[in-house]
C-alpha positions in Angstrom: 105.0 94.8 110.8 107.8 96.3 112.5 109.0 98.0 109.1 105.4 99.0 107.4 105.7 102.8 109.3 109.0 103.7 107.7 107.5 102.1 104.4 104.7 104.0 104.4 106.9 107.2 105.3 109.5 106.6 102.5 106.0 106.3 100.1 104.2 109.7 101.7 100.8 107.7 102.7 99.1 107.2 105.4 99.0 103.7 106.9 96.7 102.2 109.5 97.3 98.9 110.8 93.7 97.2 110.9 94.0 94.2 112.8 96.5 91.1 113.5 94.7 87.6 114.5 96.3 84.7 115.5 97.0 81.1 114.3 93.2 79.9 113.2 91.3 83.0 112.0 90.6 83.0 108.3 91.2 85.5 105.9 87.3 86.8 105.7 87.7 88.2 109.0 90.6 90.6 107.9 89.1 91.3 105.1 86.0 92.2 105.8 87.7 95.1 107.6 89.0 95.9 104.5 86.2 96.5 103.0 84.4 98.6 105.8 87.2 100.5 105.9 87.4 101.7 101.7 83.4 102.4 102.6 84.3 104.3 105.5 87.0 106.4 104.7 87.1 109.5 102.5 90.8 110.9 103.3 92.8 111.4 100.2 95.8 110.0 100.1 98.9 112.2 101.2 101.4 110.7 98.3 98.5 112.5 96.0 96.3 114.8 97.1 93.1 113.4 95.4 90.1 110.7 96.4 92.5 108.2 95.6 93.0 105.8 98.0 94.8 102.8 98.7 95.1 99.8 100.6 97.6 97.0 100.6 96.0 93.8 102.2 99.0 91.3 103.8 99.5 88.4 105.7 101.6 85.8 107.1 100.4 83.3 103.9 101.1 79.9 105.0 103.6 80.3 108.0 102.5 77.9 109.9 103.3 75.3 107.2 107.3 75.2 106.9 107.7 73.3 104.0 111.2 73.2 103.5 111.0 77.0 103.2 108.5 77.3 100.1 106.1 79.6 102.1 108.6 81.6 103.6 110.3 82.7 99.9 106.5 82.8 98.4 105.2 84.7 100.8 108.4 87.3 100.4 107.6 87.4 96.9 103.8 88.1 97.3 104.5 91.3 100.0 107.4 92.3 97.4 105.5 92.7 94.7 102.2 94.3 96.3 104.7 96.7 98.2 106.7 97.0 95.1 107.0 100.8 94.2 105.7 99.6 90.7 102.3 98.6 92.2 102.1 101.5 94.2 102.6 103.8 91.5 100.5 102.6 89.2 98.0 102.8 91.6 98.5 106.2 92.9 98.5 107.6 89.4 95.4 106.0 88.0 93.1 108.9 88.7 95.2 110.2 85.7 94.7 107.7 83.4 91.5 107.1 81.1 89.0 104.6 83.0 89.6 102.0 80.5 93.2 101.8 81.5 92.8 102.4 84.9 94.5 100.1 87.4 92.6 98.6 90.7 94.9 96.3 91.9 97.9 95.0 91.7 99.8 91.8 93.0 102.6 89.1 91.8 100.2 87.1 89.7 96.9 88.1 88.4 94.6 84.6 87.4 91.9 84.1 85.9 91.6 80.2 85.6 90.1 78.7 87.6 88.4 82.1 88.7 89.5 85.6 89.1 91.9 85.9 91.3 95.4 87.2 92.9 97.2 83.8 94.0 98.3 84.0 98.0 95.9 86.7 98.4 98.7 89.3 98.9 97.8 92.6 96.7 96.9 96.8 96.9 93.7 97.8 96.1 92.7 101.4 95.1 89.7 101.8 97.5 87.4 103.1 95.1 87.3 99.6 94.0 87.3 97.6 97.1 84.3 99.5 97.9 82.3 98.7 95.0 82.6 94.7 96.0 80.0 92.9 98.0 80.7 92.8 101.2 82.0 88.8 101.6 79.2 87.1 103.2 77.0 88.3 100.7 79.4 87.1 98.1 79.2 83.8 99.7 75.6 83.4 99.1 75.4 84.6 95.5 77.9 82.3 94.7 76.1 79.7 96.5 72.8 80.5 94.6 74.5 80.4 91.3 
């Protein structure tokens, strides 16, 4: 955390911090503040004066599981590439682009067996997306009724 603020300086945007848990929280929980927050805010982003808005979503992926060091270099990877200036970029310029072309989100890896996905769960988002996506709970239950 300690180096996001000059980060987020060196990139022109605005970054707000929106929550740290500790050891036995789950994901949903930061998410979900994600989420509220893409709905809730309507500041453009500095880096482009426009609607376009970003968010990167990190956290400490598996480092309470040593494993010889796997985590440690996987999770590096993971906040490398979604803070990569390639990600950001092609973020921040997609209110240029056509909307067939246009680019949501961005991570190391993007899956789609055995579902869509980012592996690790480290990525930006442009907000205008995030905001479009059912809130997680209620995700949970159409995917339970399916």
């Amino acid at each position: 955390r300690e180096w996001m603020p000059r980060w987020c300086l060196e990139r022109r945007l605005s970054c707000h911090h929106l929550g740290h848990y500790g050891m036995g929280h789950f994901e949903n929980v930061t998410l979900d503040h994600v989420h509220s927050y893409c709905q809730a805010t309507t500041t453009p982003s500095p880096s482009n004066n426009s609607n376009n808005r970003i968010v990167v979503y990190l956290h400490n992926k598996g480092s309470h599981h040593f494993r010889n060091g796997t985590n440690h270099a996987w999770r590096r990877s993971l906040t490398a590439a979604a803070t990569s200036e390639a990600c950001i970029t092609a973020l921040s310029t997609a209110h240029h682009r056509a909307e067939d072309n246009k680019c949501d989100l961005c991570g190391l890896l993007f899956q789609t067996v055995p579902h869509i996905h980012v592996p690790g769960n480290i990525f930006v988002a442009d907000c205008s997306y995030v905001e479009r996506l059912l809130p997680l709970d209620e995700f949970g239950v159409q995917m339970s009724e399916t």
